[in-house]
N, C-alpha and C positions, 0 to 999 in steps of 0.2 A: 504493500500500500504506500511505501513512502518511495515509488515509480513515479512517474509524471502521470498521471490518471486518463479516463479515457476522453476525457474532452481536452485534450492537449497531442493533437496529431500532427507527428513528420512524417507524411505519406511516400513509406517508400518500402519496400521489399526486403530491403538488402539485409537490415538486421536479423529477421526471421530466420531466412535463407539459410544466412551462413550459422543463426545454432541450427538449425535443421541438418544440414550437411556437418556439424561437428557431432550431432548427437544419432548421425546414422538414418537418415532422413524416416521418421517413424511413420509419418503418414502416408508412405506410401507400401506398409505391410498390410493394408486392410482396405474396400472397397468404400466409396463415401458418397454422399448427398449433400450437395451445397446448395443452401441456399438464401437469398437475397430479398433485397423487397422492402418498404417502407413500413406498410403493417403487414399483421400478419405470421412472421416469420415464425416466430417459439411456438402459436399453437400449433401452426403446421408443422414443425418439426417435432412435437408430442406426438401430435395424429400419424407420422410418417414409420415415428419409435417405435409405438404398440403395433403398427400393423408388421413392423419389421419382427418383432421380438413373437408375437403370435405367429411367425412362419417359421420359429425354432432357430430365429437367429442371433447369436451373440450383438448387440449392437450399443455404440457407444453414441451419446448425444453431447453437443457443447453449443449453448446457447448463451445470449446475454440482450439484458444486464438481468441481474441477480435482484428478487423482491428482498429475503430476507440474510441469506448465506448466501458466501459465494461461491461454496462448492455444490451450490444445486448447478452451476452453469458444466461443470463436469461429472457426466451421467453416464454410470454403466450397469446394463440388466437391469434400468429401470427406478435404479437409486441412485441418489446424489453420490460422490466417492466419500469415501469416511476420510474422519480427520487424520486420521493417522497413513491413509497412503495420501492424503491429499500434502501432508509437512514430506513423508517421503519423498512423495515425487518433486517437488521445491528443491529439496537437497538435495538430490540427483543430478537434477539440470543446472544447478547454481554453477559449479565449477564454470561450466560453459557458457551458460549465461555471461559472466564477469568475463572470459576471454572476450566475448563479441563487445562487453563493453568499454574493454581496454581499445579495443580497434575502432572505434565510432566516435565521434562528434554528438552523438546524441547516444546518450544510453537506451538503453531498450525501455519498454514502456509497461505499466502494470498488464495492459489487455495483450502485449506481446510476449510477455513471460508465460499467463497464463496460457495464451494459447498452445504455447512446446508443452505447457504440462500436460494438458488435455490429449494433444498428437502421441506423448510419450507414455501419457498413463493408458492409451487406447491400443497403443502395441503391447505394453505390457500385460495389458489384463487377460489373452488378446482376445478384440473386438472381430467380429465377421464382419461388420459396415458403420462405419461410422455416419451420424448426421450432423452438419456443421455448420451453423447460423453466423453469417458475417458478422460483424462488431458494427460498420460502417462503410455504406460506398460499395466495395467490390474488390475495381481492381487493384487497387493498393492496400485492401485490409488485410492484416497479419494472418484470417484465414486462407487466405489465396494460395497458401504453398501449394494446396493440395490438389490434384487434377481429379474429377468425381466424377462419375461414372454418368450420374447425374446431376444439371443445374435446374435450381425452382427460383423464377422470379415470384415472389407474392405480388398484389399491387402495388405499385411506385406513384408514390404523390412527393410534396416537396417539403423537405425535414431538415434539420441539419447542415442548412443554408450558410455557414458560418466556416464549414468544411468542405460543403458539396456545393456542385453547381445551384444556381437558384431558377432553374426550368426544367420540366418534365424530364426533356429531351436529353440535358446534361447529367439529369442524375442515370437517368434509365442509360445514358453512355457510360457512367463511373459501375454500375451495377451490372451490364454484360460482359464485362470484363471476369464475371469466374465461368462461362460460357465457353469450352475448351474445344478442340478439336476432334469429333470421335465421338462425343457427350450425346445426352438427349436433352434438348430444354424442356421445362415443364412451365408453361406459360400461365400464371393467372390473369384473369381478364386484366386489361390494361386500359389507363387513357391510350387513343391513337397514336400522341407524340410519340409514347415511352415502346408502345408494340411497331412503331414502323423503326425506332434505332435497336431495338432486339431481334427483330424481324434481318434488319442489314447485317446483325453481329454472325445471326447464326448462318447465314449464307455466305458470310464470308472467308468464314472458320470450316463449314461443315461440318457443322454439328448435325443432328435432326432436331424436329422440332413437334412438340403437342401443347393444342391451344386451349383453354378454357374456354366453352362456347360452339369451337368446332370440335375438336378429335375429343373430348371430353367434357364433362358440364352436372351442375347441379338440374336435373330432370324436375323435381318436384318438390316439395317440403311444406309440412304441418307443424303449428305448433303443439307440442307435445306437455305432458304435465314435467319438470324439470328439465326439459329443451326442447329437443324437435325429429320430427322424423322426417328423413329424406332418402327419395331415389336419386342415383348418381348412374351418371353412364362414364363410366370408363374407359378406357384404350384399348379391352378386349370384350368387356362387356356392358353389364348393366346390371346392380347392386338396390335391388328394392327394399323398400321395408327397415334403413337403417335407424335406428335410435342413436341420438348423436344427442348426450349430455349437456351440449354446452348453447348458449343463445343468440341468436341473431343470423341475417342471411350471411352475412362477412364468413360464420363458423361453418356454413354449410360447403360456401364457394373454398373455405380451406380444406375440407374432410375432400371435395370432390381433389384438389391440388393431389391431397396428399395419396390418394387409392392411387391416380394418375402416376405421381413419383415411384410409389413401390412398382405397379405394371410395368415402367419403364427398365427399372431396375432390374426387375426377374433377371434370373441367372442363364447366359446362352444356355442354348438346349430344351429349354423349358415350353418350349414353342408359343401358337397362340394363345392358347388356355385362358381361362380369366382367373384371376382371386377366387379361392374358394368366397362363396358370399357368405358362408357359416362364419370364419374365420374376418373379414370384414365388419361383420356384424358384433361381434364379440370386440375385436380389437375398435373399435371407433363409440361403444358404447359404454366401457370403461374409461375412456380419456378424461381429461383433467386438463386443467388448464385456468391455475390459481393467477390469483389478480385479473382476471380478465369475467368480467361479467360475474364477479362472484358473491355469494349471498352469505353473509357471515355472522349476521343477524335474524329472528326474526321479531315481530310485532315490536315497533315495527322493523322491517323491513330495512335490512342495512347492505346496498350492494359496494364492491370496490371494483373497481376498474382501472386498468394502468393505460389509459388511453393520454397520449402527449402530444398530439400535431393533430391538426384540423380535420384530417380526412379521419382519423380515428375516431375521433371525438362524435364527429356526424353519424359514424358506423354505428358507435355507442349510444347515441342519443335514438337512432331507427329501434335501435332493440330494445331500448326501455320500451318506449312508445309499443312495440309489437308484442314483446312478453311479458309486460306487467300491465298491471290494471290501477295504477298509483291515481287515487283522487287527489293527494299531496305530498309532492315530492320535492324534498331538497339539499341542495348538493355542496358539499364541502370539496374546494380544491386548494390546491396545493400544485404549482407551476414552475418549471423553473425557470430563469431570468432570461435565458437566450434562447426562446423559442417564442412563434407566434401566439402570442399570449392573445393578445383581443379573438385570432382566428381558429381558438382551442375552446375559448368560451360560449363566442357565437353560436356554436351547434345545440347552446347546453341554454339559452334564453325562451325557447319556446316553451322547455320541459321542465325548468325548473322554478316553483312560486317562488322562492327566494333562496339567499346562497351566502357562504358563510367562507370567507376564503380566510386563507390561514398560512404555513410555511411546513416543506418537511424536513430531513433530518440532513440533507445534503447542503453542501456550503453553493452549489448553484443555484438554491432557491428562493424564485423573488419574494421578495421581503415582503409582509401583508398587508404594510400601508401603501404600498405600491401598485401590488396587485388589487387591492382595494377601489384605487383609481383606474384602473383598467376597468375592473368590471362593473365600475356606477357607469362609462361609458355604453358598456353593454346592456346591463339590465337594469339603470335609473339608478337613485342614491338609495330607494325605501326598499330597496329587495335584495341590496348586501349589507352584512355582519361582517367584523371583525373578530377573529382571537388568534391571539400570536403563538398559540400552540396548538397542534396539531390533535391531542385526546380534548383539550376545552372546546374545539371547535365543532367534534362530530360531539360532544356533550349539549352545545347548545345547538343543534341540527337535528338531531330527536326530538329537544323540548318544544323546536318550532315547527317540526312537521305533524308532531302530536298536538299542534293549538289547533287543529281543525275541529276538534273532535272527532274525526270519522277513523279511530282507531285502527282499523282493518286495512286501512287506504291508504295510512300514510308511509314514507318512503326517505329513505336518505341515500344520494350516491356520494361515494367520496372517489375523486378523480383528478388527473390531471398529470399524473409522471408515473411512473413505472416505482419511483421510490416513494411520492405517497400510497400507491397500492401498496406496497409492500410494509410499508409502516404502518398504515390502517390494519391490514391482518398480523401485523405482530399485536398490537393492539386491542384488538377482538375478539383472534381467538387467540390468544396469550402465546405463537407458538415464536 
């Protein structure tokens, strides 16, 4: 932790690489799935886990950022790595670590270190396939060593403008970059800008390619009592009747990504065949996928959501609206300072009577007399509250969603970063 953190990037390969090549290049003992994307990425890469780990496969996941530990971002057979190989594997790679950073101008970086741990604790364990969620960007992010059998774009909207291009076009160009020669792409629906410069990557690499929409697609979907049930057509077939845990149309179009990723995947030899759909059914109906749409409370009604850039936040504000029946709802956030703050809240003014903004535990978090002026812009001066901490603030977010009287109906969302999700459920449910 005392690395340069992850919002402090020198975009560039080389440190990776060369501990990779010192330590025996580990990712490339195991087959892998990368992938990219604005939202989206960690459910999809949960949904891609179980369906892989249900076909009896060893597989390792590395996701981020981290709600509560940061060894949940290094995942094998399905559990976070325990503390004790998570310090081992640290002092393993340290030696070499410190050589690359005896040669550099810039030492390696906390998300750089971690990542060799993850690549080295995935050869060590050993892993059949690894799944492996960018940090940021693509082609420069520290996961890029690894060449993957398969690339998954999820959708690309505009984030991380401070690092990344600030148009569709440019980011969806920094993010085909783990699009490798040989691969298959797995396309979720896209704006046009982001699928016609993906569309150019993969034709000009040779890759193959499968689109959300055409070669695969959410077919149908109901809301179900705790999520929803959807048919999905696949790349070899079509998967009816699935129960899928989690809410909103966003979780559908990712469970459809994810069946898509493993089809792709299959092992030469395996022919056309589709997914067993027993084995879909099963693996897509256990998934999980905490801070995201999650219910931590009830009477009332306490959801967290780690929704942080605009397009999330709209995804997240449709599924309130679709899955709940809140006569009053309202919402405690927590934002951090270098993100589109007024265009994170906007989604959240239709759905929420009033809102209680606050700060979370990270030192990028705008401060709440700041964000306070942010959202009287949005939602007028008489429908935000202040509390400068995070448990007073969903304390006073109860007490005001319960002024309705209509007990049954009222509603609190806490939102707005990946680390106030994460903070609200340490919180909540104590863990």
């Amino acid at each position: 932790m005392a690395r340069a953190g992850e919002s402090l990037i020198d975009p560039t390969l080389d440190r990776i690489s060369a501990l990779m090549d010192l330590l025996g290049e580990p990712q490339r003992s195991y087959r892998a799935i990368h992938l990219t994307g604005t939202n989206g990425k960690t459910s999809t890469a949960r949904m891609i886990d179980a369906l892989l780990r249900e076909r009896h496969l060893r597989v390792g996941r590395y996701t981020s950022p981290h709600l509560k530990s940061m060894r949940e971002r290094i995942v094998i057979d399905g559990e976070p790595i325990s503390e004790e190989r998570f310090v081992e594997t640290y002092v393993d790679i340290l030696p070499y670590v410190e050589m690359v950073d005896a040669d550099s101008d810039v030492p390696m970086s906390f998300f750089e270190v971690l990542t060799a741990m993850a690549y080295a604790a995935f050869a060590d364990a050993p892993v059949d396939v690894a799944v492996i969620e960018v940090g940021m960007g693509g082609r420069w992010d520290a996961t890029n060593v690894v060449d993957a059998d398969v690339a998954v774009v999820t959708p690309i909207g505009i984030d991380h403008t401070q690092f990344l291009p600030d148009t569709v076009e440019g980011i969806a160009e920094e993010k085909s970059g783990i699009i490798k020669p040989g691969s298959i792409a797995v396309l979720a629906q896209q704006p046009l800008a982001a699928a016609e410069v993906l569309m150019r990557r993969v034709s000009e690499i040779g890759a193959r390619v499968a689109r959300e929409g055409l070669e695969f697609g959410v077919v149908h979907r109901d809301i179900a009592v705790g999520g929803q049930q959807v048919a999905l057509k696949g790349l070899r077939g079509g998967y009816d009747g699935v129960f899928l845990p989690l809410f909103g149309a966003h979780q559908a179009g990712n469970a459809a990504v994810a069946v898509a990723a493993v089809e792709a995947f299959a092992a030469p030899g395996e022919g056309d065949d589709q997914l067993d759909p027993a084995l879909v059914g099963t693996a897509l109906g256990g998934v999980a996928s905490p801070g995201r749409m999650e219910v931590v409370r009830r009477s009332p009604t306490v959801l967290v959501d780690a929704a942080h850039n605009p397009a999330g936040m709209a995804a997240a504000a449709a599924t309130v609206e679709e899955a709940f029946t809140f006569s009053r709802l309202v919402g405690v956030v927590a934002i951090m300072a270098d993100k589109d703050v007024a265009g994170i809240l906007e989604p959240l003014e239709p759905l929420l009577a009033e809102v209680v903004v606050t700060r979370n535990s990270s030192q990028r978090s705008m401060g709440p007399e700041e964000l306070k002026e942010v959202a009287e812009e949005v939602f007028g001066p008489d429908r935000v509250h202040l509390a400068p901490r995070l448990d007073d603030a969903i304390d006073q977010a109860v007490t005001l969603a319960e002024e309705s009287g209509e007990f049954g109906g009222a509603g609190v969302l806490i939102t707005g970063s990946v680390v106030t999700a994460g903070d609200a459920a340490h919180l909540m449910k104590g863990e």
